[in-house]
N, C-alpha and C positions, 0 to 999 in steps of 0.2 A: 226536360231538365229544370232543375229548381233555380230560376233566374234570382232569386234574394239569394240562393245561397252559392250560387257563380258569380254576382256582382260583390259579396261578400270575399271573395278569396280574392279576386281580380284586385278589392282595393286595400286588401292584406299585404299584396305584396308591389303595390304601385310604385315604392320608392324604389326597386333594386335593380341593378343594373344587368343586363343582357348578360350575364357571366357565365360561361359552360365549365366545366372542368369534371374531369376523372379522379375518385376517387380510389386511386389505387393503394397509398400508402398505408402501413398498418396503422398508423396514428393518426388521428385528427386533432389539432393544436384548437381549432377554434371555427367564428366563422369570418374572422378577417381576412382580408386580401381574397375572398372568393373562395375560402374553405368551408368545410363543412362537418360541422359537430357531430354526428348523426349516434345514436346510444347502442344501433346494432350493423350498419355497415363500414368494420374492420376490415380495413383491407379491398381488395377487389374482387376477390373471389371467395374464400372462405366465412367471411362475415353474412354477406349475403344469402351465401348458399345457406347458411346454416339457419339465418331469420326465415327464408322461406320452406325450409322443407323439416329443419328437426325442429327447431324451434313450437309450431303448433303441435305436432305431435309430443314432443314431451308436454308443453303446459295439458294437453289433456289428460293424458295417460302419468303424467309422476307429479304433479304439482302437489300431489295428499303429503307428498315427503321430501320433494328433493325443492325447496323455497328457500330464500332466506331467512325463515321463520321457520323450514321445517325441520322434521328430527333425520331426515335421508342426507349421505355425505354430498356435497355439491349441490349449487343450487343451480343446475341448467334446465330448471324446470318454472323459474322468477320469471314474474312478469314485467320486468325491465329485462329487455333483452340484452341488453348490456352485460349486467351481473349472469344473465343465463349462458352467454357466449362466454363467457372468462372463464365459469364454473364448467362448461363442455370442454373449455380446451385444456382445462387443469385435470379434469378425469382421466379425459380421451376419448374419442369417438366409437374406438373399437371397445371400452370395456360399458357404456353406454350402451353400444350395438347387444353386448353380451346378454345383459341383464334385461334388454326389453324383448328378447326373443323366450327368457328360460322363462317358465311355467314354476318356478321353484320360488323365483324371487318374489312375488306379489303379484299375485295370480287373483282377479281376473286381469288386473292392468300389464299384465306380462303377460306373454306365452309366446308359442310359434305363431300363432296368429298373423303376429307382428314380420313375418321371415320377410314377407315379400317386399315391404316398403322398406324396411332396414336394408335388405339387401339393394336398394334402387340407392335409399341415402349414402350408402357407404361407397358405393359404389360413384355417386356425383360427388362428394367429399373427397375422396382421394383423389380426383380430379381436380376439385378445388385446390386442391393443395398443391398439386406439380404448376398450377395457371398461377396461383399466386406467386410462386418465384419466379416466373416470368413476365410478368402482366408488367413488371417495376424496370426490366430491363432492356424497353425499346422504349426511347425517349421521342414525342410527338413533333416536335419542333424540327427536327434533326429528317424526319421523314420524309424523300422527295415526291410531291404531290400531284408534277405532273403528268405522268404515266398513269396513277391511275383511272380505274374503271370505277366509273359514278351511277348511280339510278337516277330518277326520276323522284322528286318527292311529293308525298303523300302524305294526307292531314292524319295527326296525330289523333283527333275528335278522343281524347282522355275525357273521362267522368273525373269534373273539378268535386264532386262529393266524398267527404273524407267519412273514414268510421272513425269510433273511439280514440283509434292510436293512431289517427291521422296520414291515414293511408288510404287509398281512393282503389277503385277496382282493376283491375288488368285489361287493359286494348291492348290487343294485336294486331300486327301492322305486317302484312306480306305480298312482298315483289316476286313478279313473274320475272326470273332472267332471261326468261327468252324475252320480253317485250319490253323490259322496265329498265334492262340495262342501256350506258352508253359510253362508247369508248372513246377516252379522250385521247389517241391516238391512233394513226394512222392501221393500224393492226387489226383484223378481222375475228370478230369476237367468235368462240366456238359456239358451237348449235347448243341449244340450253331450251331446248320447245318443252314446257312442263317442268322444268325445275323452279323453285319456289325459294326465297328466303326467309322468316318470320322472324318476328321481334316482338318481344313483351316489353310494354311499357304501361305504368303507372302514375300519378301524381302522389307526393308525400307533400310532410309540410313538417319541418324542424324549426322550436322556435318561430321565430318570422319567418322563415324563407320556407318559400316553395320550389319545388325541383320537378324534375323528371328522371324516374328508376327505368333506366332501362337493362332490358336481361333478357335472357333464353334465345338468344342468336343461332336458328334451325335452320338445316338445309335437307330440305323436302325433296326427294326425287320420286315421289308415289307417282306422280303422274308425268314423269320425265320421258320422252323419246327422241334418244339422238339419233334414229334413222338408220338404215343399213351404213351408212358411212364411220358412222359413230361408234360400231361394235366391234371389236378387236377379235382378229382371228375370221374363223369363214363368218359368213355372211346366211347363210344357208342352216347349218344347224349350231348357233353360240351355245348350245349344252354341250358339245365338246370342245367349247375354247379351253385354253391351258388360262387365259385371262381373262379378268373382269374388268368392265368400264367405269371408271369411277369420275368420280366432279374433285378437282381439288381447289381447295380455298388458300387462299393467301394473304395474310393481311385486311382488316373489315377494320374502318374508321365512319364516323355515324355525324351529321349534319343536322343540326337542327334550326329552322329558318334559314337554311342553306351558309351555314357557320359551323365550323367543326367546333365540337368540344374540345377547349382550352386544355394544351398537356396533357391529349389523349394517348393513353398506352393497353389500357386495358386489353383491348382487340388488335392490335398492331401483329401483337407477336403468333397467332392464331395462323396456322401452318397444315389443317386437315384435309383426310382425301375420304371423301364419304362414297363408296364402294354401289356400285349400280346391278343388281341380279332384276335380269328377267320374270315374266310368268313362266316359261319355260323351263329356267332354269331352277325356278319354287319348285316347279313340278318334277323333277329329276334328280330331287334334290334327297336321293336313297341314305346316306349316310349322315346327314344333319349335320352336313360344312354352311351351311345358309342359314344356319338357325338363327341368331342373333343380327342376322344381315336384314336390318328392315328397313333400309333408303331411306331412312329418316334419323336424323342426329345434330344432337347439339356440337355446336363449334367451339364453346364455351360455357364453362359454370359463373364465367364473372358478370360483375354488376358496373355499368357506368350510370354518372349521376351529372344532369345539366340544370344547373340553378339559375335563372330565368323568371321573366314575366310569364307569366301562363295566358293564352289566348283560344277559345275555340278556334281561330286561324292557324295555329303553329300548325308547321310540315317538318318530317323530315324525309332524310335519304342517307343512303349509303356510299362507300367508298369501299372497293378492293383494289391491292397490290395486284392481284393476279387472281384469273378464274381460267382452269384448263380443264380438258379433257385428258384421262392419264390413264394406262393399262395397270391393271393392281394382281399381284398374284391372289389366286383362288385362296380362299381360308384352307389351313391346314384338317386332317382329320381328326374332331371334336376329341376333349378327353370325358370320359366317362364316369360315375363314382356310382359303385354299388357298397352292398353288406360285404364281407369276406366269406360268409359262408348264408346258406338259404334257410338254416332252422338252426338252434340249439338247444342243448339238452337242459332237461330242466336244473332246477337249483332249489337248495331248502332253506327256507328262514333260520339264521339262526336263535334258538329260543331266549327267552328274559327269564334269567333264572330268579328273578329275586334277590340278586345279591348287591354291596353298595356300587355307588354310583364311580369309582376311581375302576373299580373291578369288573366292570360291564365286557360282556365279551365284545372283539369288532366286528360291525358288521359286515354283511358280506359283500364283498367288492367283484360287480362282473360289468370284464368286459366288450363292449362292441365295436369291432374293428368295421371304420370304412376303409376302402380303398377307391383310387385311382386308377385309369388305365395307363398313362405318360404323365411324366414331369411335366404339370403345366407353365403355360407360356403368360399366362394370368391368375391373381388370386382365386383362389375357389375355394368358397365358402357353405359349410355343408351344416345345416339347421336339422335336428331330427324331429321326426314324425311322429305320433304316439295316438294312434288312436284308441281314444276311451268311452267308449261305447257303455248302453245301460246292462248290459249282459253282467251278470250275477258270479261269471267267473272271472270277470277281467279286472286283473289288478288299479287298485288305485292308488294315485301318485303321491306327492308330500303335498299339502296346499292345494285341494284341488275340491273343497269341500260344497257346502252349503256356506253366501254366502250372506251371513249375516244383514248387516248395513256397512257402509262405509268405513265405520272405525273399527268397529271386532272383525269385518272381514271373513277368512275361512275358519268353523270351525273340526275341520277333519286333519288339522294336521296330528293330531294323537291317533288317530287310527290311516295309517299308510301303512303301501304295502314296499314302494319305492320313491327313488329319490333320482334324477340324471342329475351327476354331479358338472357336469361339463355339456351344455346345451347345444355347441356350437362350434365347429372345429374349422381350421382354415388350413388351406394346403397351397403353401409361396413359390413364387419362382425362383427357382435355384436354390432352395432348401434340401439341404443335404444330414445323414446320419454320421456319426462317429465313424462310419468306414469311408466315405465321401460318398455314397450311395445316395441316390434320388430317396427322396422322403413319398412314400406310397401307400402307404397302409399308416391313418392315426384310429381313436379311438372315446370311443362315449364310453364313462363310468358309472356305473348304476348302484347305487348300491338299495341292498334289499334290506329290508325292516327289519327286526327282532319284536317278537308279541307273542302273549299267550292267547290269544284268543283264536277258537276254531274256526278255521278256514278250508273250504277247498284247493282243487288247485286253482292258482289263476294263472294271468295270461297276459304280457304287456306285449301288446302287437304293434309292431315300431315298422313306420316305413320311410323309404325317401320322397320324395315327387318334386315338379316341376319347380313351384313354388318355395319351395326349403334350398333350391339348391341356387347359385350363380357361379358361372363362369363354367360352366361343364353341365353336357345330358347325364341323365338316368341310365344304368346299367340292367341287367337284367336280374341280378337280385338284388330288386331293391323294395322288396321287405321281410321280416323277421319275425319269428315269436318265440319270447322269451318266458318259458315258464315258469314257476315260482310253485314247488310242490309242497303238499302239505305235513307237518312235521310233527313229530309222537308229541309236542307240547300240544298244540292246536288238538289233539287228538284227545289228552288228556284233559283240556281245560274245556272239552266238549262234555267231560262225564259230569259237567256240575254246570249246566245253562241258566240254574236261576239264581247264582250267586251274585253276591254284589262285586262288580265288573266295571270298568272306568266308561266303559260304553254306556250302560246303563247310566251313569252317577252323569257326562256326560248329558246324555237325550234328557234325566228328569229334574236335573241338580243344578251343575255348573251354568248350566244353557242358559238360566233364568233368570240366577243367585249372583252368579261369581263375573260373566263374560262380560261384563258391561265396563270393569275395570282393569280384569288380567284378560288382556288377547293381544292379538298381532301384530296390533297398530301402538295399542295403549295397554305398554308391558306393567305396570308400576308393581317392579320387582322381578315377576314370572308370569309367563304367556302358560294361559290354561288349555290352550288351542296348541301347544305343541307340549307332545311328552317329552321329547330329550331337553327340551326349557323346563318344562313341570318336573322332571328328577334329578334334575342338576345341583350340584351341591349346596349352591344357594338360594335352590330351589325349595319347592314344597315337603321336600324329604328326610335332606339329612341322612341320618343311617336307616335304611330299611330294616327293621327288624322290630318286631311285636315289645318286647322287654325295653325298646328305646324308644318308644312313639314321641316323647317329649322333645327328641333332637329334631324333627321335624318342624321345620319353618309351619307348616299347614295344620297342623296339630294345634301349635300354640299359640295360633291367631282364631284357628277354630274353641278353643279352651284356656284361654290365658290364667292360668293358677299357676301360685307360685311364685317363682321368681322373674311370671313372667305375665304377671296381673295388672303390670303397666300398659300392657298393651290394650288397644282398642280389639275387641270382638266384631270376628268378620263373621255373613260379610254385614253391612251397613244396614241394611235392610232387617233383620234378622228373621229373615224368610225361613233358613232353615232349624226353627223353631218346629216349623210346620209337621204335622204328623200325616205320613200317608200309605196305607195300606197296614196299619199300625205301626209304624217305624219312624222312627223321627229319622230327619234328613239328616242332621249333623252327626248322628251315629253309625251312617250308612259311610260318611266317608269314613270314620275313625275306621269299623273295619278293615273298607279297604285299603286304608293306612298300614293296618297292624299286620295284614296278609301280605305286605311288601307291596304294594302299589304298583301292583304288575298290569302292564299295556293290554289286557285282558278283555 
């Protein structure tokens, strides 16, 4: 340990007095009277939860846009977590959840990719949220403290080395309850041989003061055995108990230098019974009622904070209301979510006629129904699968290109073949239809492309798996291919391959010339990297049609005569000057202008 930089913090905080306290309340006034300002722990539960688990992941993944300086709506992507928390809770967590799972939004920093850990955040967050209305409404003082069950305490040994944002690393701190507890009453404690409690703890430092973060209060049963005495039902074969052996907690208040935290509430109201399955019963376990049953769980998502001297000596310990052994019913049998059907028939692009841009046919909307097997009894959240393989017939998505650098990003969104308009479906408890009917079957919308350009058939091979799904196993059809046939346009824009084509103009043109100013990031006007941006009415086009080439925005930035000589001549470079294959470049687009700038 860096002894200059431990004697440094140590005489940082030498004036402050021994003060503990729980920072439950959503507001912090100040740091008078023992309070605590802190820029990201709001609250007790939800402020916390959301500094340490979204919080880093968006600054990686969305800070290019969602800042306070960026162009994306909400900044819960700022590096003052503060502004980043306000900005999460003004969105919403669920429409944040949305958008870092779809592949549609900003791809590569989006996708499913993201299912598993969103599903883990969302899933501790609304937990946060039900502990945060609680955590305020068991008052510490009020609490009778003789009864309970105390530990034994154990050195804190925190790394006093802070990083940048003055946050120092995570110690973990874990009691054997079978050896560590002791009961301060007459009352013989239940067998606890191999159950374990942990606690994450950190050192921070706001302003002057330093504290203690503490959080992640776990009850470990991996290595639990309560003995044949302990197992509910026969004794002989518990794979046919009707019951399981669970631990339950009651009440957990946290000592530090053998001093409880001042007006602790946080953990008071903490009332869990964490569920004990055998190897045995892992192993008999045919229909995946134990799946999620993994003898390990947090008791809480909140955060207590003890602002203090800091000492390599400090210790703490713990306090519960009550630790039992309790018979828990078996989990009920799992709900399930497959496709609705194992294949479906293909579908044709509808074509791009060339016509204006108010006139566009729509395109085509299919959809993919999930289902359910029961109304479940927990959120279920169902992410889709898509896999995109290099195979020459399998469709490719919206944004899903080559990508650029950083600020032009993908540019294949002019050439897709589809789009999932809804990444993400969620199936509630006691969500019901217009006839009061259990809600059982929702639906992913896809829509497919319009383009003249010849294509095969393709193929978007959509599945479910572990990973995309929470709160319900995988069904038996759980994947699909959705073909996408090919269409007398594609057919007929094959009889002419070496015309000039937005593909082409595209790989030798735009790529070079244009992307560096009109793309996805940095639209100024029209993103050249998406065609429904590119022939948008205030787009590059205007009226498609040869005899009006002048309504086009792209025209008369490409050739400013006229009435419209004021303008500066794109693009800046004037690269396409250049002559290649004998063709000047700037003529190559006017054709494809005057042919109706078809997605070809």
């Amino acid at each position: 340990m860096d002894r200059k930089r431990l004697t440094f913090l140590l005489t940082l905080c030498a004036g402050l007095l021994p003060v503990y306290f729980n920072a439950c309340s959503p507001r912090h006034s100040g740091l008078e009277g023992g309070e605590l300002n802190s820029s990201s722990l709001k609250g007790c539960a939800i402020g916390p939860y959301f500094e340490r688990t979204y919080a880093p992941f968006l600054k990686q993944n969305c800070a290019a846009c969602h800042t306070s300086n960026g162009t994306g709506k909400g900044a819960f992507s700022d590096s003052n977590t503060e502004v980043a928390f306000d900005a999460f809770m003004n969105v919403g967590y669920f429409k944040v959840d949305k958008y870092a799972v779809d592949p549609n939004h900003n791809s590569p920093y989006s996708g499913s990719k993201h299912a598993v850990i969103i599903n883990e955040f969302e899933q501790g967050f609304e937990k946060a949220l039900s502990e945060e209305a609680l955590c305020g409404t068991s008052v510490g003082p009020q609490v009778d403290l003789t009864s309970w069950i105390d530990t034994r305490s154990i050195g804190i040994s925190a790394d006093p080395t802070l990083s940048d944002d003055f946050i120092g690393p995570t110690t973990t701190i874990t009691w054997n309850l079978g050896k560590d507890t002791i009961s301060t009453t007459d009352g013989e404690l239940p067998n606890l041989t191999g159950a374990q409690i942990h606690m994450d703890v950190r050192i921070r430092r706001i302003e002057d003061k330093l504290f203690y973060e503490i959080f992640n209060p776990t009850l470990d049963l991996t290595s639990f055995d309560p003995g044949p005495k302990g197992t509910p039902g026969t004794d002989d074969d518990p794979t046919n108990n009707d019951k399981l052996l669970g631990v339950r907690i009651k009440g957990l208040r946290v000592k530090v230098n053998g001093e409880y935290i001042l007006d602790e509430s946080t953990y008071t109201y903490i009332d869990k019974i964490i569920k004990y399955v055998t190897a045995s019963e892992k192993a008999a376990d045919t229909d995946g009622r134990f799946r999620n049953l993994t003898n390990t769980d947090l008791l809480s998502t909140g955060t207590m904070i003890a602002v203090t001297k800091v000492y390599a000596s400090d210790v703490m310990s713990l306090s519960f209301e009550k630790i039992e052994l309790v018979e828990t019913d078996r989990p009920p049998q799992p709900v399930r979510v497959d496709f609705t059907v194992a294949s479906m028939a293909g579908v044709a692009e509808n074509p791009f006629d060339g016509i204006k841009d108010e006139e566009l046919q729509p395109k085509t909307i299919v959809q993919v129904g999930i289902r359910i097997s029961a109304p479940p009894e927990f959120k279920i959240t169902v992410t889709l699968g898509i896999n995109n393989s290099a195979d020459s017939g399998t469709a490719k998505p919206f944004n899903d290109g080559v990508t650029i650098d950083e600020v032009v990003g993908s540019i294949n969104n002019f050439n897709w073949d589809y789009k999932v308009l809804n990444n993400r479906l969620e199936f509630i408890p006691g969500e019901v239809d217009s006839s009061g009917n259990p809600v059982l079957i929702k639906y992913f919308d896809v829509m497919i492309s319009n383009d003249r350009r010849f294509e095969p058939q393709e193929t978007i091979s959509m599945f479910l798996s572990e990973d995309l799904v929470s709160g319900a196993l995988i069904g038996v059809n759980n994947s699909l291919d959705l073909n996408i046939l090919a269409s007398d346009a594609d057919q007929e824009s094959n009889s002419y391959p070496n015309s000039i084509n937005l593909q082409n103009l595209m790989r030798d043109v735009f790529t070079e010339h244009c992307l560096e100013c009109h793309n996805n990031r940095v639209k100024n006007n029209y993103d050249l990297t998406d065609f429904d941006s590119m022939v948008a009415p205030n787009g590059v086009l205007g009226t498609r049609v040869p005899e009006e080439l002048i309504t086009s925005d792209m025209y008369r930035r490409l050739s400013p005569i006229g009435e419209y000589d004021y303008l500066k001549k794109m693009p800046a470079d004037n690269g396409l000057d250049a002559v290649a294959n004998g063709e000047n470049l700037r003529e190559r687009i006017k054709v494809w202008l005057g042919n109706g700038a078809l997605n070809n």
